[in-house]
C-alpha positions in Angstrom: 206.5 52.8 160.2 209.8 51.1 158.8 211.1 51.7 155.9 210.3 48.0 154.4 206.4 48.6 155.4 206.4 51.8 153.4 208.3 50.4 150.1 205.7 47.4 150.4 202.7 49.9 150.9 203.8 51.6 147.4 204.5 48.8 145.7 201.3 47.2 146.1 199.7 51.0 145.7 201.5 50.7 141.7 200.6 47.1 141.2 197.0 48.3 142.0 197.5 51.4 140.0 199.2 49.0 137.2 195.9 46.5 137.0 193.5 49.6 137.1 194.6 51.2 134.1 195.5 47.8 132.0 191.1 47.0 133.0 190.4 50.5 132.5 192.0 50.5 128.9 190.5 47.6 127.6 187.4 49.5 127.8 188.2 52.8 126.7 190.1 51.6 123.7 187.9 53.0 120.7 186.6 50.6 118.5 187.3 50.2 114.8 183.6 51.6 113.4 182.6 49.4 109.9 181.2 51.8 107.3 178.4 49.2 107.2 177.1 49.1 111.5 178.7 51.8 113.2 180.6 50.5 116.1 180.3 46.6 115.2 184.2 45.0 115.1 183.0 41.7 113.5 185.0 38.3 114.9 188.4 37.7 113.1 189.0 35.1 110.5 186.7 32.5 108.9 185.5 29.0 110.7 183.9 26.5 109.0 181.9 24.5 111.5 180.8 21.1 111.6 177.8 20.3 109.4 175.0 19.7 112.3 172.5 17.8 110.9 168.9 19.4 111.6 165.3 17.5 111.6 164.0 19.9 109.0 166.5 21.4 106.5 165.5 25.0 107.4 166.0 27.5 104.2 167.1 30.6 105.4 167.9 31.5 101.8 164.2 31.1 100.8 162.7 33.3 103.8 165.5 36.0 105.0 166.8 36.7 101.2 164.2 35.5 98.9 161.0 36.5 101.0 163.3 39.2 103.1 161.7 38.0 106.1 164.1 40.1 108.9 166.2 37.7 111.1 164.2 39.2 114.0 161.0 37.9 112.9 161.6 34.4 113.6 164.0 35.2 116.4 162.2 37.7 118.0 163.9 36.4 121.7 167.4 38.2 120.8 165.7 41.5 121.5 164.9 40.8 125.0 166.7 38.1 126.3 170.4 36.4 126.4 169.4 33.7 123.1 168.0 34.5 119.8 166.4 31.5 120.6 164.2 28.9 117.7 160.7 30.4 116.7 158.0 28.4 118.2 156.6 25.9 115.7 153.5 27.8 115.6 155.5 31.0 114.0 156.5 28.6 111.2 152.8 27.8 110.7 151.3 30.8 110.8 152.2 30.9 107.0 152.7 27.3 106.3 148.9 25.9 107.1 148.6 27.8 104.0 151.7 27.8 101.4 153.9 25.6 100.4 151.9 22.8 102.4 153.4 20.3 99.3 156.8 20.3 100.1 158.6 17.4 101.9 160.0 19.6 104.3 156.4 21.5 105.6 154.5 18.4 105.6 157.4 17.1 108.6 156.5 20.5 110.6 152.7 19.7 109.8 153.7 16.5 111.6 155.6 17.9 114.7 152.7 20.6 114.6 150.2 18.4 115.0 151.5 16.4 117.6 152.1 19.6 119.4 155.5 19.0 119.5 158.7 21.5 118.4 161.1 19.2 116.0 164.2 18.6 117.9 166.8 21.5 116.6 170.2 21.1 117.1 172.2 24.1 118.3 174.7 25.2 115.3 176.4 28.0 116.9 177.4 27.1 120.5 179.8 28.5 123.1 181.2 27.3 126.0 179.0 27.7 129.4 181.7 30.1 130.9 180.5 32.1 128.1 177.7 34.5 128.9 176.7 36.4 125.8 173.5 38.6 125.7 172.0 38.8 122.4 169.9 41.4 123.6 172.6 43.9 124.4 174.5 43.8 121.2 170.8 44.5 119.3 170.5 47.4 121.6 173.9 49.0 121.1 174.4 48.0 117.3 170.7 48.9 116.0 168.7 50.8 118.2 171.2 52.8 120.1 172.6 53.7 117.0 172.1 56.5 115.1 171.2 54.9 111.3 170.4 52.0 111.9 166.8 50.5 112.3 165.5 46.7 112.7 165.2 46.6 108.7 169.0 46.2 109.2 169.1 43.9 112.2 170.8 40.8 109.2 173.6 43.3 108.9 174.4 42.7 112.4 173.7 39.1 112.7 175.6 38.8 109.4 179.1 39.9 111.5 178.7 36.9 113.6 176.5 34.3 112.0 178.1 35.4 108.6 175.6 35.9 105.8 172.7 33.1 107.1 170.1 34.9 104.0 172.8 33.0 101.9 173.0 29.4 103.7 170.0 26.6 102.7 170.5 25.5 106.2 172.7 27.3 109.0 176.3 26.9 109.5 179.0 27.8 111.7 180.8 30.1 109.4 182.5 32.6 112.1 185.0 31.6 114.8 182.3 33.5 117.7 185.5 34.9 119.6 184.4 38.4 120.0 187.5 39.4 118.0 189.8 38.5 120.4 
């Protein structure tokens, strides 16, 4: 071989070399562990969303911190698929033929109930379609993969994301979602 076919041989060989470790490090670099979920690096900064108007003001301060109702309750889809996903209406009414079936806001669902239909949510927290996050995995690595932590905590996690929802009447956009990045 000539001497140009070798140098070009070994400089590709480092340029591959080069992008093997940069990919390579971006996995192995430790994360920072909170003292609250091992392992979890919540997203940077603060982001106050758009208000998105709902059909039904939804008071996740009423069930998830009032009534403690876990976040995984309602949402049971994030633990086995790529969406938390909206509780069928029929969740909601498995307690709501029965309490609070005064209020404004349960006699709409009663209404959407019992024309067998789901009130039409609005998605608050949205990303791009090049965006393939899997709610599922992050539940499996930051609660039941890890040691400590058990579903009773599952609004912890959420909570480094979807910032504190137990706090919000109705959900907002209160993180940027960018992974950290």
């Amino acid at each position: 071989m000539n001497n140009y076919s070798n140098r070009l041989r070994r400089g590709i060989r480092r340029i591959g070399t080069a992008v093997v470790v940069f990919t390579a490090s971006l996995f192995m670099v430790p994360s920072v562990v909170s003292a609250e979920v091992p392992n979890a690096v919540p997203p940077v900064g603060e982001h106050v969303g758009e208000h998105v108007p709902q059909p039904i003001e939804f008071p996740h301060d009423i069930h998830a911190k009032i009534n403690g109702i876990n976040c995984m309750y309602c949402h049971t889809y994030a633990r086995r698929s790529k969406v938390a996903g909206i509780p069928p209406t029929s969740k909601c009414m498995g307690c709501h033929t029965v309490i609070a079936t005064d209020r404004d806001r349960i006699k709409k669902l009663t209404e959407y109930w019992q024309k067998k239909q789901p009130p039409p949510w609005k998605k608050v927290h949205d990303v791009p379609d090049y965006v393939h996050f899997t709610h599922e995995k992050h539940l499996q690595r930051f609660i039941f993969d890890n040691e400590g932590m058990d579903v009773s905590r599952a609004s912890e996690v959420c909570a480094f994301c979807h910032g504190e929802v137990k706090d919000m009447t109705v959900a907002e956009k209160k993180k940027p979602l960018n992974m950290g990045f």
